[in-house]
Chimera marker file (.cmm) of the C-alpha trace (Angstrom):
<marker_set name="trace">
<marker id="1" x="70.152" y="124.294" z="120.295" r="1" g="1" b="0" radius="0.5"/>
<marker id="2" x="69.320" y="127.630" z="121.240" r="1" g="1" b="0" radius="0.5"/>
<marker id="3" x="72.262" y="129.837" z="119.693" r="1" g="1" b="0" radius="0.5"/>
<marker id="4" x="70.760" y="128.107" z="116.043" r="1" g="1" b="0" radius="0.5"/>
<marker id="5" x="69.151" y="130.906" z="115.038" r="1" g="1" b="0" radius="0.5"/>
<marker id="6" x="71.370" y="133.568" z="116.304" r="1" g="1" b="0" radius="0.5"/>
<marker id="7" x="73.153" y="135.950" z="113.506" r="1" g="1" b="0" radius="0.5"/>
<marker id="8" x="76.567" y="135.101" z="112.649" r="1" g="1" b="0" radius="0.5"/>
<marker id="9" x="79.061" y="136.567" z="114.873" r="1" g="1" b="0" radius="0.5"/>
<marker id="10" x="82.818" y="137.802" z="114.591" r="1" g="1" b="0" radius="0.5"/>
<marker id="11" x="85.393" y="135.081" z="115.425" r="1" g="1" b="0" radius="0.5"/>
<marker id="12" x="89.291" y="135.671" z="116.663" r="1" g="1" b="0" radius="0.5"/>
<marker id="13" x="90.865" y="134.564" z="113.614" r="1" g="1" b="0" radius="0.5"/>
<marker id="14" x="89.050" y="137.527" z="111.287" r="1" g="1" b="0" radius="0.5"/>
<marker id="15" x="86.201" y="134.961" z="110.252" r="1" g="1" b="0" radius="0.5"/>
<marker id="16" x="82.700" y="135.238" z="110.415" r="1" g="1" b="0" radius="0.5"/>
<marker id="17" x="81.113" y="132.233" z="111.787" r="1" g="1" b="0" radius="0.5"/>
<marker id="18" x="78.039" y="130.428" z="112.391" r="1" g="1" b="0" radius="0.5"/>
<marker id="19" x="76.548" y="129.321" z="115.803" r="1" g="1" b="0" radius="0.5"/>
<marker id="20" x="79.166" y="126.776" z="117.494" r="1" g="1" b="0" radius="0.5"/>
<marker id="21" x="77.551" y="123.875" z="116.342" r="1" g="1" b="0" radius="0.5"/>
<marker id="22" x="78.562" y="124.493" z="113.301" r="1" g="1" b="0" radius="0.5"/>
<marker id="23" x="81.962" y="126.371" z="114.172" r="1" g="1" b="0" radius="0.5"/>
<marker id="24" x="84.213" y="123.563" z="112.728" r="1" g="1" b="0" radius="0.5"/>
<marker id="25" x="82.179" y="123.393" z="109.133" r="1" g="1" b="0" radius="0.5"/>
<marker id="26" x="81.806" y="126.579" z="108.123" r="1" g="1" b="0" radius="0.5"/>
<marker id="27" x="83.943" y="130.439" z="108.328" r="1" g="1" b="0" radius="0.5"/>
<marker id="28" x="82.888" y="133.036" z="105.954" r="1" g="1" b="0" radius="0.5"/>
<marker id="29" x="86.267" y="135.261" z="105.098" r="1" g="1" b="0" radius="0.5"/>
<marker id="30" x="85.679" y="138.663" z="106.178" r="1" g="1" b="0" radius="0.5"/>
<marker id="31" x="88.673" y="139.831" z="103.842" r="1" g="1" b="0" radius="0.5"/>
<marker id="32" x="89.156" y="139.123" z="100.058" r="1" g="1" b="0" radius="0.5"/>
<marker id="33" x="92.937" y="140.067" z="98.056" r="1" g="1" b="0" radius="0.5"/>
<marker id="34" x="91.605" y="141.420" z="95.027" r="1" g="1" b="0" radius="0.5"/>
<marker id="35" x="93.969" y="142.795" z="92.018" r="1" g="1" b="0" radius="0.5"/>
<marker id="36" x="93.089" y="146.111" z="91.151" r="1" g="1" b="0" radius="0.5"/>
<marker id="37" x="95.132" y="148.787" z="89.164" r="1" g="1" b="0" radius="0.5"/>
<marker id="38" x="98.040" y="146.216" z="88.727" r="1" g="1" b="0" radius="0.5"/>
<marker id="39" x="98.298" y="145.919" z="92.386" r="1" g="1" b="0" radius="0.5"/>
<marker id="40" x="97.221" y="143.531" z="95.085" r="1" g="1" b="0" radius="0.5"/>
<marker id="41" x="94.338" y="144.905" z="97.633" r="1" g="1" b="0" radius="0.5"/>
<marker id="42" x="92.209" y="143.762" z="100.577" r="1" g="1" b="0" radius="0.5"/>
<marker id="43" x="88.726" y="144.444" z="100.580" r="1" g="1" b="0" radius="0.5"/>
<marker id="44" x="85.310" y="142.762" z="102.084" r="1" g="1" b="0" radius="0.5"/>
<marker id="45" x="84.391" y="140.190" z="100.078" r="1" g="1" b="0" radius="0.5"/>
<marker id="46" x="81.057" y="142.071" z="99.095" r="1" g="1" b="0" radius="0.5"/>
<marker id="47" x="82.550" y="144.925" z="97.536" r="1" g="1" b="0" radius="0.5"/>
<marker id="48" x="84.562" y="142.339" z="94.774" r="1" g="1" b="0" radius="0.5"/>
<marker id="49" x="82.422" y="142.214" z="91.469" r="1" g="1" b="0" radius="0.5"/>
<marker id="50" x="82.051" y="139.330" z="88.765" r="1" g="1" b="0" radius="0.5"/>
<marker id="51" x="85.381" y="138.643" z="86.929" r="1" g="1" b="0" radius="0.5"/>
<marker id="52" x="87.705" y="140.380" z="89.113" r="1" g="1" b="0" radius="0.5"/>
<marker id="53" x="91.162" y="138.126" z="89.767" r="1" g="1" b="0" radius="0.5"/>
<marker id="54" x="91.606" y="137.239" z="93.237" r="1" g="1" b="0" radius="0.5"/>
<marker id="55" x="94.274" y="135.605" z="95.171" r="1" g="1" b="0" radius="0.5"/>
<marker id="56" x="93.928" y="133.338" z="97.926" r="1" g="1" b="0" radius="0.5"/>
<marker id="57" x="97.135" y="131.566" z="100.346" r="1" g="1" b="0" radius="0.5"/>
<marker id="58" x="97.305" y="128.571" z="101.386" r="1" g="1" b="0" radius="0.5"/>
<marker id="59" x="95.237" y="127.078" z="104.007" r="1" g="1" b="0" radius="0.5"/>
<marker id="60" x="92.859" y="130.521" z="103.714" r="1" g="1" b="0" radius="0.5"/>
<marker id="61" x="88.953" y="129.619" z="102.509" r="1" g="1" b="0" radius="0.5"/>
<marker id="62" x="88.220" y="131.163" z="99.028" r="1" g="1" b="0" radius="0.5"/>
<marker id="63" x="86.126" y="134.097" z="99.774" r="1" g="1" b="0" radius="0.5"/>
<marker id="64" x="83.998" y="133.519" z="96.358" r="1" g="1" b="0" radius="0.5"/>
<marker id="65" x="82.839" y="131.740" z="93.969" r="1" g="1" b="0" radius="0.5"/>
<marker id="66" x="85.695" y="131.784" z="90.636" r="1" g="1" b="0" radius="0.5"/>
<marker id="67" x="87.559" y="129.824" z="88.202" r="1" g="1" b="0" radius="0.5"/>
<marker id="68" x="91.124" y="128.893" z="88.829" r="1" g="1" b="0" radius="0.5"/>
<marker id="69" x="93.628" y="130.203" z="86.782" r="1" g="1" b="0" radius="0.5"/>
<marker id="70" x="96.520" y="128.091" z="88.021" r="1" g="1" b="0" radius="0.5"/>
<marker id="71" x="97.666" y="125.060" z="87.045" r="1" g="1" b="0" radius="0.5"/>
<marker id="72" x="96.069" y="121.987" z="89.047" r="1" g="1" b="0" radius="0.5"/>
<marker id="73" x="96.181" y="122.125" z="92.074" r="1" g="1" b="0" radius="0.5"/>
<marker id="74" x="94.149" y="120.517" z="95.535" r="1" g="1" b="0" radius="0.5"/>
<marker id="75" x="91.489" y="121.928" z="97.366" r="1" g="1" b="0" radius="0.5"/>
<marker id="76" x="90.159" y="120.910" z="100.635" r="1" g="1" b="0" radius="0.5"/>
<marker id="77" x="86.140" y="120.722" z="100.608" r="1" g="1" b="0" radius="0.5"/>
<marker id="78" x="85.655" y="119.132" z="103.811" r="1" g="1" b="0" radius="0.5"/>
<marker id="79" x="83.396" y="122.616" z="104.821" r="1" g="1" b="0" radius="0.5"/>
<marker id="80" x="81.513" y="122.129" z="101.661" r="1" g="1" b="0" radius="0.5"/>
<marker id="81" x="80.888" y="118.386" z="101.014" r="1" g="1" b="0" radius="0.5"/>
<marker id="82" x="81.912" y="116.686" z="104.073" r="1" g="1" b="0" radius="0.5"/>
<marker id="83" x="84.717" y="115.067" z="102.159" r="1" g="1" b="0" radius="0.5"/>
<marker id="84" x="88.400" y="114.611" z="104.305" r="1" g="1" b="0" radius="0.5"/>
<marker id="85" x="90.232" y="113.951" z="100.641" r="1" g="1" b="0" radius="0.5"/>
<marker id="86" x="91.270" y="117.292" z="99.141" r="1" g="1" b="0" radius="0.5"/>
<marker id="87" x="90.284" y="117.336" z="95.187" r="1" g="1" b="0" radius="0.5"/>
<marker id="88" x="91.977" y="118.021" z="92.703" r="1" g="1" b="0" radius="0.5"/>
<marker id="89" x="91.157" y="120.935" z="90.424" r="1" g="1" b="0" radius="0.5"/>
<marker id="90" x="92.362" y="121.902" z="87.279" r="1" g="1" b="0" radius="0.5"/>
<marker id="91" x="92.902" y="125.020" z="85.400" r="1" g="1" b="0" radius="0.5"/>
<marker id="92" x="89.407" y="126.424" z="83.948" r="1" g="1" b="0" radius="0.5"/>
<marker id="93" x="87.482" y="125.020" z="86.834" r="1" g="1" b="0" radius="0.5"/>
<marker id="94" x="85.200" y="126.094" z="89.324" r="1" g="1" b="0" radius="0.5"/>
<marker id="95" x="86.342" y="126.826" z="92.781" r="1" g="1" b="0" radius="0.5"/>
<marker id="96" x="83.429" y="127.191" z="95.043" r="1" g="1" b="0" radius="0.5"/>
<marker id="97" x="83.817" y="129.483" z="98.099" r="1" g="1" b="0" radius="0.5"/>
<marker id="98" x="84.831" y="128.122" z="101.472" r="1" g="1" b="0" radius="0.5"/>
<marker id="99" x="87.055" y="125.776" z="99.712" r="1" g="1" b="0" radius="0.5"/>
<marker id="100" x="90.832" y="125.993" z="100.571" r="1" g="1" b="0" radius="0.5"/>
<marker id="101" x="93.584" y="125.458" z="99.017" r="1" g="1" b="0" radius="0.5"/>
<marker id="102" x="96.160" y="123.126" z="100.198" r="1" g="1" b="0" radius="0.5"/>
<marker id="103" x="99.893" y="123.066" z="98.088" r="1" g="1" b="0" radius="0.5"/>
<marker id="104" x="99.746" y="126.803" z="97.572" r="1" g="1" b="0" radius="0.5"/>
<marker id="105" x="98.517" y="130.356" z="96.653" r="1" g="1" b="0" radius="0.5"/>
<marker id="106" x="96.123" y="130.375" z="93.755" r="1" g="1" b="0" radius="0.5"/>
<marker id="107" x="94.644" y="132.750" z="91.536" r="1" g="1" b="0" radius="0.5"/>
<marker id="108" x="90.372" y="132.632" z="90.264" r="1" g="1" b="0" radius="0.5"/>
<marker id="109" x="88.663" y="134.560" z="88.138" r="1" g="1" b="0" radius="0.5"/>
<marker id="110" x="85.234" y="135.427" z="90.255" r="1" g="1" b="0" radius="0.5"/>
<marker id="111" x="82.017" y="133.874" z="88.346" r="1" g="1" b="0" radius="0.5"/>
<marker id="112" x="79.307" y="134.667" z="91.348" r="1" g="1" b="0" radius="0.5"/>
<marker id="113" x="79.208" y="138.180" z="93.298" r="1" g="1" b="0" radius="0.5"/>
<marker id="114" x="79.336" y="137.404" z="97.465" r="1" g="1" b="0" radius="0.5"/>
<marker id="115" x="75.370" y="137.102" z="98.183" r="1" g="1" b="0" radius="0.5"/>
<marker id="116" x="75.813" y="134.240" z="95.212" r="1" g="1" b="0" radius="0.5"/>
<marker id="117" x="78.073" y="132.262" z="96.073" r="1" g="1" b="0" radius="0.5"/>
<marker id="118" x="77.664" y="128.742" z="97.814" r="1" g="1" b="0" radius="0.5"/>
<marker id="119" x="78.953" y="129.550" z="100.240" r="1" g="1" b="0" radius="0.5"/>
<marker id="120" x="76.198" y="132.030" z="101.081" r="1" g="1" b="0" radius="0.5"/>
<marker id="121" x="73.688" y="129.838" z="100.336" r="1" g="1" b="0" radius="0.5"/>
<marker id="122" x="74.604" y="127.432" z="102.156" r="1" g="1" b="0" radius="0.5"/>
<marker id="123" x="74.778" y="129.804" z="105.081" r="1" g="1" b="0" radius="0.5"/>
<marker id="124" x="71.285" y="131.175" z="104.790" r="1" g="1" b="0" radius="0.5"/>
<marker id="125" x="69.858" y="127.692" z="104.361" r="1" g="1" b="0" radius="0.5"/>
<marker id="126" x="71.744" y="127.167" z="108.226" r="1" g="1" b="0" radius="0.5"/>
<marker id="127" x="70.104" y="129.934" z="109.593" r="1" g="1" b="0" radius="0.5"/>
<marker id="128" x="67.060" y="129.288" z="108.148" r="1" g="1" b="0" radius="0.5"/>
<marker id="129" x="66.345" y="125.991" z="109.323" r="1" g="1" b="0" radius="0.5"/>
<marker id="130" x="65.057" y="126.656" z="112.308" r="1" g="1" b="0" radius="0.5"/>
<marker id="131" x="61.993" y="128.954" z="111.067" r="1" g="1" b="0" radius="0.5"/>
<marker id="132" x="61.251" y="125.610" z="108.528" r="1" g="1" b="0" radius="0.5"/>
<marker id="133" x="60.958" y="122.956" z="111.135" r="1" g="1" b="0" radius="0.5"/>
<marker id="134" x="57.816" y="120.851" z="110.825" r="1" g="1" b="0" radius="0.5"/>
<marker id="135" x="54.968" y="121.601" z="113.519" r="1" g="1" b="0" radius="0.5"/>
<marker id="136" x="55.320" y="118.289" z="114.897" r="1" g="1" b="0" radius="0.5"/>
<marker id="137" x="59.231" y="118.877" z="115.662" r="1" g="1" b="0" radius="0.5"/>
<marker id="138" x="58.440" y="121.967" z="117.493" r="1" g="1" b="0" radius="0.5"/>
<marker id="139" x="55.491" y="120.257" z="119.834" r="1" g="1" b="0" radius="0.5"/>
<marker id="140" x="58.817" y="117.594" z="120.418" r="1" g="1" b="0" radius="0.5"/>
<marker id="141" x="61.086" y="120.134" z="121.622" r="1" g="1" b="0" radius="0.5"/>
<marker id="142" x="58.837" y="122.101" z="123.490" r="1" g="1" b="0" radius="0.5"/>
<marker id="143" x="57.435" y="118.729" z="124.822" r="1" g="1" b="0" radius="0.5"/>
<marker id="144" x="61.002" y="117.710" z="125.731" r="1" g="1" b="0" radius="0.5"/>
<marker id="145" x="61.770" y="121.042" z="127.262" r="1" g="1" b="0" radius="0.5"/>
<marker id="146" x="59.520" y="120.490" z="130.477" r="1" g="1" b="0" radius="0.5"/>
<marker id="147" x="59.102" y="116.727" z="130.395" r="1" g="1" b="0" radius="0.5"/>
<marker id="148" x="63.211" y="116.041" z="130.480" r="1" g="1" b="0" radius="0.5"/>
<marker id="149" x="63.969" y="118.625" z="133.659" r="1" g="1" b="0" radius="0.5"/>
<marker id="150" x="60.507" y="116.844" z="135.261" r="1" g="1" b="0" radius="0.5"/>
<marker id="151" x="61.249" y="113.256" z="134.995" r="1" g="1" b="0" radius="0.5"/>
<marker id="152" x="65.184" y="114.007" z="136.589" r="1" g="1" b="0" radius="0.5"/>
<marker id="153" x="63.255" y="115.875" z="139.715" r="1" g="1" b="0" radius="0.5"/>
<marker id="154" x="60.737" y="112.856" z="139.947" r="1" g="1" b="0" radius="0.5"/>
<marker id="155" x="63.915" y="110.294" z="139.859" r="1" g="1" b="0" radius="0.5"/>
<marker id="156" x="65.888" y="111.835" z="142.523" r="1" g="1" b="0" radius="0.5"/>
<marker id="157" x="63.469" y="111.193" z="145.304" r="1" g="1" b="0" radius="0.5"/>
<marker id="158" x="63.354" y="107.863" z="143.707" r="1" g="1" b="0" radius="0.5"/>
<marker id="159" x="66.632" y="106.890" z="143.591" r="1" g="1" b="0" radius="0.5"/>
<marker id="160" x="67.265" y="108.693" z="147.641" r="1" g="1" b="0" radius="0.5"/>
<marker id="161" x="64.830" y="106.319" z="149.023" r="1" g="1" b="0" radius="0.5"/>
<marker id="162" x="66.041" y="103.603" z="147.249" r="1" g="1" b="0" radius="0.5"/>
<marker id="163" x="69.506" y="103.950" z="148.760" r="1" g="1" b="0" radius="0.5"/>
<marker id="164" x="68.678" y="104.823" z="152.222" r="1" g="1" b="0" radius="0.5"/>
<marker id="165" x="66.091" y="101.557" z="152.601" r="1" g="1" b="0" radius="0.5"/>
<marker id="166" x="67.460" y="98.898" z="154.784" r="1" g="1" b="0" radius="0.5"/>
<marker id="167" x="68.264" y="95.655" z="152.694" r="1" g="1" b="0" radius="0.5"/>
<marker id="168" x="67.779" y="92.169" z="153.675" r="1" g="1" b="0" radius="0.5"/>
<link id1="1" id2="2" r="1" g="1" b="0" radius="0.2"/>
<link id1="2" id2="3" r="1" g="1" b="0" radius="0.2"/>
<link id1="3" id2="4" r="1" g="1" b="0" radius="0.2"/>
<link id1="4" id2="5" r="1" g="1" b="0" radius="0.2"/>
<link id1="5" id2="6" r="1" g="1" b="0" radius="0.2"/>
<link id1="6" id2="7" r="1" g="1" b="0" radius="0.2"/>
<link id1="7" id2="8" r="1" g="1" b="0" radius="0.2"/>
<link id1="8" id2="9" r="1" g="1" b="0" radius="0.2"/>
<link id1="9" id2="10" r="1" g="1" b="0" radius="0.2"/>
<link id1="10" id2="11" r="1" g="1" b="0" radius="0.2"/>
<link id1="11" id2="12" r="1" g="1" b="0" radius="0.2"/>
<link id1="12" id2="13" r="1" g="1" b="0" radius="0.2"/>
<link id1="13" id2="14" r="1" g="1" b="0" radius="0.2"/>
<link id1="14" id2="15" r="1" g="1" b="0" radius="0.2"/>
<link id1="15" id2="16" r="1" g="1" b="0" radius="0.2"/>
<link id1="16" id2="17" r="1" g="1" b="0" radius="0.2"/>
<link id1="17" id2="18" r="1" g="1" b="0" radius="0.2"/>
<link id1="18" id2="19" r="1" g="1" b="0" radius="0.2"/>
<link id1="19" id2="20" r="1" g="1" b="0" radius="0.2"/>
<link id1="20" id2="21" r="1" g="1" b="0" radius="0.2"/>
<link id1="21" id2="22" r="1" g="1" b="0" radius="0.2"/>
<link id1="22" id2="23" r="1" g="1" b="0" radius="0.2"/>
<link id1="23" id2="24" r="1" g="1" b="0" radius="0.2"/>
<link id1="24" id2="25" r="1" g="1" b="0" radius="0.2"/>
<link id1="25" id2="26" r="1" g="1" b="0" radius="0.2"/>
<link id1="26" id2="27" r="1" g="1" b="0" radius="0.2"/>
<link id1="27" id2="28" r="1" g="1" b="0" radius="0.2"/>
<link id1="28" id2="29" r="1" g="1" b="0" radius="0.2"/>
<link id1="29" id2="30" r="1" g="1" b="0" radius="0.2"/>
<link id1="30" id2="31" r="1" g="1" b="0" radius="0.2"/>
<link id1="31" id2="32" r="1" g="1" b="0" radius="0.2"/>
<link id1="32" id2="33" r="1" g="1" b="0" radius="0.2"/>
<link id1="33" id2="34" r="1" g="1" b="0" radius="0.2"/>
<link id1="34" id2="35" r="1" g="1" b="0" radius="0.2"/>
<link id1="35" id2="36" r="1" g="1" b="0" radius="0.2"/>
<link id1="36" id2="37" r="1" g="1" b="0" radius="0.2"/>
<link id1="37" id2="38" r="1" g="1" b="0" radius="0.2"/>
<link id1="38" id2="39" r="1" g="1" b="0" radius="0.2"/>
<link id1="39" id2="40" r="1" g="1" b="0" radius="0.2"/>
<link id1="40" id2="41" r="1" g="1" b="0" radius="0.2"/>
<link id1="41" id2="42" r="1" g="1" b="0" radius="0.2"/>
<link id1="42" id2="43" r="1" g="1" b="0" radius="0.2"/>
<link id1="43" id2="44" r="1" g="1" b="0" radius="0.2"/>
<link id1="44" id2="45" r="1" g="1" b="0" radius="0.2"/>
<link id1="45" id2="46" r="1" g="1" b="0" radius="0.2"/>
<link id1="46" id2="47" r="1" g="1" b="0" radius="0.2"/>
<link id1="47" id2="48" r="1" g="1" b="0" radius="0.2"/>
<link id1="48" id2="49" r="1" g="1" b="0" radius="0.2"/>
<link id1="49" id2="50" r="1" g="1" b="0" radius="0.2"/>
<link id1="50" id2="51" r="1" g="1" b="0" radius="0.2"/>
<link id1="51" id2="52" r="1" g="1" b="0" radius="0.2"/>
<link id1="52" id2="53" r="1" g="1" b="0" radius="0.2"/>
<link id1="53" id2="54" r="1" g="1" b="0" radius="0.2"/>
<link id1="54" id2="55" r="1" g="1" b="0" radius="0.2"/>
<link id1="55" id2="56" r="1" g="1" b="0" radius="0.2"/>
<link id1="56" id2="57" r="1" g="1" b="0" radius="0.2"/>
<link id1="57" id2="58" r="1" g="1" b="0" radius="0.2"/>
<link id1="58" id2="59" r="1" g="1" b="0" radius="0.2"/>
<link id1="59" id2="60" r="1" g="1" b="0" radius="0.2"/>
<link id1="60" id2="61" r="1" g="1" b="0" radius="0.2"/>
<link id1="61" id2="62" r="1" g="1" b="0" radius="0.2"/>
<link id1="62" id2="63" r="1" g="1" b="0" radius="0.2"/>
<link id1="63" id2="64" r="1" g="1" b="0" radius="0.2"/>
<link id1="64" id2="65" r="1" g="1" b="0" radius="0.2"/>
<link id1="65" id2="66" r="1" g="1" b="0" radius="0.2"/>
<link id1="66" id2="67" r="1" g="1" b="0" radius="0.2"/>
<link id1="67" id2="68" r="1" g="1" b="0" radius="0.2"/>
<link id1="68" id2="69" r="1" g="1" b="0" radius="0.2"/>
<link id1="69" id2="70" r="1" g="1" b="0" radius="0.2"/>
<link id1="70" id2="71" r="1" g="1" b="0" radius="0.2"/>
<link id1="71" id2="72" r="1" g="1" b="0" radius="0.2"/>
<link id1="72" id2="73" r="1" g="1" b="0" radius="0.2"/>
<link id1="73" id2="74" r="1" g="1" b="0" radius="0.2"/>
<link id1="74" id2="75" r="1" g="1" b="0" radius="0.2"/>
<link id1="75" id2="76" r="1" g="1" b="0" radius="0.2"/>
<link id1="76" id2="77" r="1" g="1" b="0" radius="0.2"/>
<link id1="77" id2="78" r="1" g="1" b="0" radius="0.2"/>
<link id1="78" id2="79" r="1" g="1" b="0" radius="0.2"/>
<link id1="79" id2="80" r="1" g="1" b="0" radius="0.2"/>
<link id1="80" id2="81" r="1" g="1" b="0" radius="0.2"/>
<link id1="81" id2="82" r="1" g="1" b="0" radius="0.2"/>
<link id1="82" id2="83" r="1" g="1" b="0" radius="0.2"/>
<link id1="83" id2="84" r="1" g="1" b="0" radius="0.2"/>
<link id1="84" id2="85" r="1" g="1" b="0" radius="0.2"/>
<link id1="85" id2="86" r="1" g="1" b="0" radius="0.2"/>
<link id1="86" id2="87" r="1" g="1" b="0" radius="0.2"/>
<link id1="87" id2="88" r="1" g="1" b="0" radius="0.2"/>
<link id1="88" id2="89" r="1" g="1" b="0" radius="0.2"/>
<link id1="89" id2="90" r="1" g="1" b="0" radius="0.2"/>
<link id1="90" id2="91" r="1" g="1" b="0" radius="0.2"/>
<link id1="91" id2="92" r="1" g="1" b="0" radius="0.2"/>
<link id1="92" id2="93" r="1" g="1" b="0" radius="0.2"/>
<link id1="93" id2="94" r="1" g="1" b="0" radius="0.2"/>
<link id1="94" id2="95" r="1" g="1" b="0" radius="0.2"/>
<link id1="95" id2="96" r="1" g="1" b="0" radius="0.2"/>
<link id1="96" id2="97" r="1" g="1" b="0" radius="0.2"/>
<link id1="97" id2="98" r="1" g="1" b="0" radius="0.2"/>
<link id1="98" id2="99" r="1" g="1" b="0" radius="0.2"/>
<link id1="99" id2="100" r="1" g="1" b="0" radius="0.2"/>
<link id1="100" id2="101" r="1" g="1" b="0" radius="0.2"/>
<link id1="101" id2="102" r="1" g="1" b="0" radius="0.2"/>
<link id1="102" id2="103" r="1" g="1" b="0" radius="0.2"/>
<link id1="103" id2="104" r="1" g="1" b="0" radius="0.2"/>
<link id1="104" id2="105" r="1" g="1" b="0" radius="0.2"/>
<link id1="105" id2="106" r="1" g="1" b="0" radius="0.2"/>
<link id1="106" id2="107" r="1" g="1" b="0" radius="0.2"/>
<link id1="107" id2="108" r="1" g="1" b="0" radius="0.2"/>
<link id1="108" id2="109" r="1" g="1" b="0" radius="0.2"/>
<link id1="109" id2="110" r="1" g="1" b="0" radius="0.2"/>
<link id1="110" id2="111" r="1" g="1" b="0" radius="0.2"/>
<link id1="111" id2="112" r="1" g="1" b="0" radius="0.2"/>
<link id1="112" id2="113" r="1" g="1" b="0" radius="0.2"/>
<link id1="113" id2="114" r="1" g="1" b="0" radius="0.2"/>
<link id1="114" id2="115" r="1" g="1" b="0" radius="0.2"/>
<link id1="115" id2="116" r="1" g="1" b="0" radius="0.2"/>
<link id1="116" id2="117" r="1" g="1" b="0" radius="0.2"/>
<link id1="117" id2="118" r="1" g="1" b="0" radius="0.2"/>
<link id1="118" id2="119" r="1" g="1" b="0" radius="0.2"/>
<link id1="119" id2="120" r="1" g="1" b="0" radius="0.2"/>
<link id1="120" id2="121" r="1" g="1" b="0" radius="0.2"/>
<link id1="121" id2="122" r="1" g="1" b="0" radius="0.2"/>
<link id1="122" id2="123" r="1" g="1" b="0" radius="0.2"/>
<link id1="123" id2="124" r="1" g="1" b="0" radius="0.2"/>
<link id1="124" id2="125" r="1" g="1" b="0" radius="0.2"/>
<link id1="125" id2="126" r="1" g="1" b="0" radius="0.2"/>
<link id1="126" id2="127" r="1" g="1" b="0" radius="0.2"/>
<link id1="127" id2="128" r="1" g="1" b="0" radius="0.2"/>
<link id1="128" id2="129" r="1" g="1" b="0" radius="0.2"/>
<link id1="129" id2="130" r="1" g="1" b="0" radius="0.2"/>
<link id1="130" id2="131" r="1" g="1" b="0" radius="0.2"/>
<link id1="131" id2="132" r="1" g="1" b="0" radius="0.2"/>
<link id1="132" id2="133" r="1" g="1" b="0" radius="0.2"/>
<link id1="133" id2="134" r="1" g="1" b="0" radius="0.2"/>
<link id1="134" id2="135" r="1" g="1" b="0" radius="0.2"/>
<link id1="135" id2="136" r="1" g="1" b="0" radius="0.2"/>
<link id1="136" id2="137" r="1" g="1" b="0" radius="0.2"/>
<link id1="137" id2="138" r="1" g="1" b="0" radius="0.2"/>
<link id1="138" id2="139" r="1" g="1" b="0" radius="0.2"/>
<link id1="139" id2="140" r="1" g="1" b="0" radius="0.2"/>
<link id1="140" id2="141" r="1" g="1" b="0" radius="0.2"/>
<link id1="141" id2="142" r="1" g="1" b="0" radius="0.2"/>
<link id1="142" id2="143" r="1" g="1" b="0" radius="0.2"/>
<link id1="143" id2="144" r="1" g="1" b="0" radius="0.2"/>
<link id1="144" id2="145" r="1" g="1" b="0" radius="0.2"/>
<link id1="145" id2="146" r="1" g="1" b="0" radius="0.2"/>
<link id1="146" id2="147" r="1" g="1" b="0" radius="0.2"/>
<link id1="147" id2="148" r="1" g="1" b="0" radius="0.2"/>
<link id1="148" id2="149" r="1" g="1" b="0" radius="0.2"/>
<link id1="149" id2="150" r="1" g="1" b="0" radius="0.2"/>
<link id1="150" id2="151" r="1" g="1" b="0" radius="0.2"/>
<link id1="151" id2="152" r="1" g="1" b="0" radius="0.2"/>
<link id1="152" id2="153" r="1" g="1" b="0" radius="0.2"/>
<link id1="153" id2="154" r="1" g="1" b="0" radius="0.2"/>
<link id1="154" id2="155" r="1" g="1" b="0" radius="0.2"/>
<link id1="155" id2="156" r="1" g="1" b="0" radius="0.2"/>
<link id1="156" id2="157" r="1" g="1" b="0" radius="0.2"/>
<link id1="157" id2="158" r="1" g="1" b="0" radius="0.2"/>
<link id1="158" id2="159" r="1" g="1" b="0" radius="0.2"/>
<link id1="159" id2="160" r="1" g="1" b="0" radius="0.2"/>
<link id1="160" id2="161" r="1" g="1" b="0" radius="0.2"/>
<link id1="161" id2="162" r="1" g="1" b="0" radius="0.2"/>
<link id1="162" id2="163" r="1" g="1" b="0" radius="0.2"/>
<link id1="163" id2="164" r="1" g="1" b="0" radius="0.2"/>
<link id1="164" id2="165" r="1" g="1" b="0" radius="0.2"/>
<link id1="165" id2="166" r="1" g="1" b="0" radius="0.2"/>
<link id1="166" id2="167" r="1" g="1" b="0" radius="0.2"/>
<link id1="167" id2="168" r="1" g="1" b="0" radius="0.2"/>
</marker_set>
């Protein structure tokens, strides 16, 4: 995959996301509705500090790392675990970021700053998985590179002749 390694890049919907492959598992939000001076603002995630209150709609990812200050309520994780059946999460608990929530607009207490939060992390382990492939991977790929595009030349004459003999 050659885009892997690329740096994440601006999508339409106001999300930062990974290469495509992994376009349908993980969106960073670029934006973050944090309550300052009794009012409601939008700012980049990175500029919200630990224990600020922040709101998130439903069906937007949580921007950070908090604790939810709502009642119960359910969360899809799906970008974070793989898991299709939203959880449930109850007041006092954690809500990682790049969950979302899926009945309605919830309030969380932040517990991580942005470059903390699992979401992040799981990010940089993404883009760094292609500088921590083993040796022998690399000789594969590079092997497969020239030895894939070589073999489909060599079968072509092949395949011509074997069409254009007379049969018996």
């Amino acid at each position: 995959f050659p885009n892997e390694s690329r740096l994440l890049h601006s999508g339409a919907s106001g999300t930062v996301v990974v290469p495509s492959i992994y376009k349908n598992c993980i969106a960073i939000p670029q934006t973050a509705t944090v309550r300052r001076d009794g009012r409601w603002q939008t700012v980049a995630p990175e500029t919200v500090g630990v224990g600020e209150e922040i709101e998130v709609k439903t069906g937007e990812r949580v921007p950070l790392d908090g604790v939810l200050l709502e009642p119960e309520t359910a969360f899809n994780t799906a970008a974070l675990t793989g898991e299709s059946v939203p959880r449930m999460i109850g007041q006092n608990e954690e809500v990682l970021a790049g969950m979302i929530p899926t009945e309605r607009v919830v309030r969380l207490r932040t517990v991580r700053g942005y470059t903390d939060s699992a979401l992040s992390r799981i990010l940089d382990m993404v883009q760094n998985a292609a500088s921590r492939k083993a040796p022998t991977e690399q000789f594969i790929r590079w092997f497969a590179r020239i030895y894939t595009p070589a073999v489909t030349m060599l079968a072509l004459p092949v395949s011509y002749t074997h069409l254009t003999l007379p049969t018996k």
